[in-house]
Structures are given as C-alpha cells and as structure tokens.
DRENROZA-887334 format. One line per field, with one value per residue: x, y, z of N, C-alpha, C in turn; residue number from 0. Coordinates in Angstrom, 3 decimals, padded with zeros to 6 digits, always signed. Layout:
# residues N
neast <- [X,...]
nnorth <- [Y,...]
nup <- [Z,...]
caeast <- [X,...]
canorth <- [Y,...]
caup <- [Z,...]
ceast <- [X,...]
cnorth <- [Y,...]
cup <- [Z,...]
num <- [NUM,...]
//
This chain:
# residues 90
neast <- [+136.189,+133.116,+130.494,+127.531,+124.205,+122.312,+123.185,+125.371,+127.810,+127.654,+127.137,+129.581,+131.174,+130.163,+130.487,+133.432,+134.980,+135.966,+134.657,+132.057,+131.023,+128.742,+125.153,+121.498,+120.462,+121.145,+119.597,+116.752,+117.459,+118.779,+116.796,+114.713,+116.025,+116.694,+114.761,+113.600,+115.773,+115.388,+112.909,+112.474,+114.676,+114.255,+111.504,+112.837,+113.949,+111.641,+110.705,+112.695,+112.818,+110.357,+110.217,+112.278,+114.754,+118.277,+119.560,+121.919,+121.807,+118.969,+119.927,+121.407,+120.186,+118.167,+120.393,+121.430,+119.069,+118.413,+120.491,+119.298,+117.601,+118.282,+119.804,+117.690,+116.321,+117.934,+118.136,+116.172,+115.965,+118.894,+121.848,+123.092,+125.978,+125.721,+123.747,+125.510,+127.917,+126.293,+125.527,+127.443,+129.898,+129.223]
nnorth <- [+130.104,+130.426,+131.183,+129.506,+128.591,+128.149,+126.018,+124.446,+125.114,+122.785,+120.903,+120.896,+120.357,+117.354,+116.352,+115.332,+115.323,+116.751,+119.486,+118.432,+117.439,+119.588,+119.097,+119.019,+116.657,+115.142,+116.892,+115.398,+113.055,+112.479,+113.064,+111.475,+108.544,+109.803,+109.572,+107.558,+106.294,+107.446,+107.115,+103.798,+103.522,+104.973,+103.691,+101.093,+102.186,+102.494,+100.139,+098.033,+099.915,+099.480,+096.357,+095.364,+095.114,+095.380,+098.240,+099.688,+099.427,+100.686,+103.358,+103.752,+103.225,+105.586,+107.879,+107.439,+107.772,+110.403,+111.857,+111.292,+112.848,+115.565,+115.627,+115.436,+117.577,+119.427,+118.775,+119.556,+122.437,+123.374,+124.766,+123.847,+123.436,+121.764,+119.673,+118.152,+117.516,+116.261,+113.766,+112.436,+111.381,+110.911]
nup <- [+131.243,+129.663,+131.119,+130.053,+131.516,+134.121,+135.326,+134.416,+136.262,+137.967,+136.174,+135.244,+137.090,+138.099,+135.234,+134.802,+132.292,+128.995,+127.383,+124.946,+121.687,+120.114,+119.624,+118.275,+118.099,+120.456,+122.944,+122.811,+123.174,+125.496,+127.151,+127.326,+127.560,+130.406,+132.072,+131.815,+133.160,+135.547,+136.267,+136.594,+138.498,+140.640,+141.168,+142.096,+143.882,+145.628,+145.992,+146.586,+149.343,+150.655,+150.646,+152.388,+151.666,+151.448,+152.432,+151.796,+148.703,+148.194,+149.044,+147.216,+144.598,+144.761,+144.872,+141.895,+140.429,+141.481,+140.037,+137.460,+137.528,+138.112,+135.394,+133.324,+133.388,+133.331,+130.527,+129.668,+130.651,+130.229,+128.398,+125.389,+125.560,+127.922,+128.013,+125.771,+127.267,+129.605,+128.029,+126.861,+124.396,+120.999]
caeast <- [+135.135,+131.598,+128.784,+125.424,+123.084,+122.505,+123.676,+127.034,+128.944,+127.223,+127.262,+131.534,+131.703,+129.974,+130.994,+134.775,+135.828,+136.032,+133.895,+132.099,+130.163,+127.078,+123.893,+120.704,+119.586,+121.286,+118.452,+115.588,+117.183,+118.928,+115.561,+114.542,+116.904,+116.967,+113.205,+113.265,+116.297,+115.371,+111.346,+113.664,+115.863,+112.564,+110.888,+113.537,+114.461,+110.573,+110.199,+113.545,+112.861,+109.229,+110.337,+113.101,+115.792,+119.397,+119.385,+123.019,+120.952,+117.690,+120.550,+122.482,+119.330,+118.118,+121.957,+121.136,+117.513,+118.614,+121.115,+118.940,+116.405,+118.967,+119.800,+116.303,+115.758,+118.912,+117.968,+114.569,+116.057,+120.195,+122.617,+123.218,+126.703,+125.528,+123.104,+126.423,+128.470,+125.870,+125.226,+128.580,+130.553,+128.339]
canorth <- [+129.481,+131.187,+129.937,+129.393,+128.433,+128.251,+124.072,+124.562,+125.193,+121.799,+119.896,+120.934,+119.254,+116.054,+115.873,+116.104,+115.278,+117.788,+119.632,+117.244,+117.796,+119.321,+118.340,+118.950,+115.283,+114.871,+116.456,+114.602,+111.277,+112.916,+113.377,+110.103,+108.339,+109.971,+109.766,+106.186,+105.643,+108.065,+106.289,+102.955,+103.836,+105.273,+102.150,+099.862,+102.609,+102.222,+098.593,+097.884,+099.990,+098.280,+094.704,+095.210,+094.194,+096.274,+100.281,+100.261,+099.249,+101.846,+104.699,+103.729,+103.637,+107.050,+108.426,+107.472,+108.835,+112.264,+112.304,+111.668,+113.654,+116.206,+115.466,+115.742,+119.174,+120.211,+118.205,+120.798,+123.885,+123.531,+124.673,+122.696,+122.442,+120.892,+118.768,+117.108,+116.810,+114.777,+112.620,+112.214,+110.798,+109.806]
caup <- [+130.464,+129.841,+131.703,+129.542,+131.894,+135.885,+135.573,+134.048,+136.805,+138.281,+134.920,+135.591,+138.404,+138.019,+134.235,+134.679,+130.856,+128.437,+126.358,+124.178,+120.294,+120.771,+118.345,+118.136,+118.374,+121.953,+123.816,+122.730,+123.859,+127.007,+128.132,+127.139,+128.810,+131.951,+132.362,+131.569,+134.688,+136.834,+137.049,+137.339,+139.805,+141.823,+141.449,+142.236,+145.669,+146.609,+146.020,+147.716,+150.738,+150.980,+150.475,+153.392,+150.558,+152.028,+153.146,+150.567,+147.600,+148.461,+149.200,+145.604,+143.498,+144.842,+144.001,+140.641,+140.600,+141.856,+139.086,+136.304,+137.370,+137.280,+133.788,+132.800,+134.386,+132.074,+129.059,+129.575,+130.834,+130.485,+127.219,+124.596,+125.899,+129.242,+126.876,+125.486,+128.254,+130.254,+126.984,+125.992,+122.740,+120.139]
ceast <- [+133.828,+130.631,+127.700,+124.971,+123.249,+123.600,+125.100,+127.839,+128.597,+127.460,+129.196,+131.749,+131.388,+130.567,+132.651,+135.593,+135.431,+134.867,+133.233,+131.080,+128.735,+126.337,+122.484,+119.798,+119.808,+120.196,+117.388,+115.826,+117.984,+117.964,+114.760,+114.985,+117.068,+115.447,+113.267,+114.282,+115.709,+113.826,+112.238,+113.827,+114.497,+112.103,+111.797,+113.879,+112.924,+110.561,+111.346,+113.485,+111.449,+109.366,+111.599,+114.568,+117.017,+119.108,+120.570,+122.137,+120.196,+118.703,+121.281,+121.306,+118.711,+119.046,+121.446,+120.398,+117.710,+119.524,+120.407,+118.060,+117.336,+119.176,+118.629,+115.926,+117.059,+118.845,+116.469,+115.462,+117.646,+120.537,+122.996,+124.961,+126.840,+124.911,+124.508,+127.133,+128.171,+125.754,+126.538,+129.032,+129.388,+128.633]
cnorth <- [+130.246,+130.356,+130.430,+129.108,+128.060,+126.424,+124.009,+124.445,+123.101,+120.334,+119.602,+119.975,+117.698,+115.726,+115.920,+115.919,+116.926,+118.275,+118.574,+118.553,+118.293,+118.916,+118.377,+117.675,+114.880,+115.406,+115.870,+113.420,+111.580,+112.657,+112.281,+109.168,+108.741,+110.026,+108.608,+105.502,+106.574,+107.380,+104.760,+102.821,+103.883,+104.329,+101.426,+100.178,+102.100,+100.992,+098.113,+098.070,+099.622,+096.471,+094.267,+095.243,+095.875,+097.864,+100.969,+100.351,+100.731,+102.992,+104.797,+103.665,+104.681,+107.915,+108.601,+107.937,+110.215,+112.345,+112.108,+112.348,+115.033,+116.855,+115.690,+117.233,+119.998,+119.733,+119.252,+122.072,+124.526,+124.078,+123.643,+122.429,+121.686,+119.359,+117.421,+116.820,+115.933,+113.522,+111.788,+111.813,+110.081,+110.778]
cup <- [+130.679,+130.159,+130.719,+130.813,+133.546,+136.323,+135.283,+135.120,+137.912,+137.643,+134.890,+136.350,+138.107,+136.506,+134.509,+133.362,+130.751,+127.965,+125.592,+122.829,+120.461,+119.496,+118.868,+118.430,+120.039,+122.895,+124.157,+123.462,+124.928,+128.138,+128.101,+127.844,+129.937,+132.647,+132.783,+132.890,+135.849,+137.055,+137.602,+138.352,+140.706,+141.914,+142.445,+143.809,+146.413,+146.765,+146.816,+149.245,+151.204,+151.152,+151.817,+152.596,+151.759,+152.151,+151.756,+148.966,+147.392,+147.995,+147.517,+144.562,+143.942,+144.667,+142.984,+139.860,+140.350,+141.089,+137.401,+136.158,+137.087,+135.379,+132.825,+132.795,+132.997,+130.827,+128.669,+129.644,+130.304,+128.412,+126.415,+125.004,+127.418,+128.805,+126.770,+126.424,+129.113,+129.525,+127.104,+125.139,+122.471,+118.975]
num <- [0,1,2,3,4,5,6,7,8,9,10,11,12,13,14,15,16,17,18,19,20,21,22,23,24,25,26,27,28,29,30,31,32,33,34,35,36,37,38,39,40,41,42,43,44,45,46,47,48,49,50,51,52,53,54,55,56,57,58,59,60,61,62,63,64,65,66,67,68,69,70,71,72,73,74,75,76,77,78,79,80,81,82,83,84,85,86,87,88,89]
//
C-alpha cells in the first residue's frame, strides 16, 4: 500500500477497517468534530481530576482527547485517505 502522508501508517493501525470513500466534505466536519470532543474530553479530564471524581474516568477522557486531537492534526495536515478512514461511512 502507498503511504500519502507521515499519519498513514498510524491512521493503519488505529483505523483497522478498510479503505473507506474519500470526499471533499469529510474534512471540514472531521475537524469539526474532533475539536468539539477533544475540548470535551479536556474539560470533562480537568474538571474530573479537580473535583476528585475517579483516576479511571480522568485517564479514559484524556484517551479520548489524545485521539481526537490526533484526528484534528490529520484532518489539518493528513491525506484525504486518512481524512476518510478516521471519519468513516457516510
């Protein structure tokens, strides 16, 4: 398989389907969406690990965080077929 872009071999791993459709409209709301969980997620890890609330929680909404910030970073810099594979079917 030909790598486009430094994320691909990254976008492999964590995506493990196939290929998906790419499109032009998928990065706009890639980046949309992963803006909108990855502040989220951040919130919800600071306010969690300020309020005392569990350590599992904190550690599972920073997971989530650091994967859409990810996604963001390749919805900016990545191939349009990294683009679709984080989106997926639509």
């Amino acid at each position: 398989m030909e790598q486009h872009c430094p994320y691909c071999k990254t976008v492999n791993a964590i995506c493990f389907w196939g290929p998906r459709r790419e499109a032009t409209w998928k990065r706009p709301v890639l980046l949309v969406l992963t803006m909108a969980i990855a502040s989220g997620c951040g919130f919800l890890a600071w306010y969690s690990r300020t309020s005392g609330n569990s350590v599992v929680f904190t550690l599972l909404a920073s997971a989530i965080a650091s994967l859409a910030l990810l996604s963001t970073v390749v919805a900016v810099h990545g191939c349009a077929a990294c683009v679709a594979r984080l989106l997926g079917e639509a």
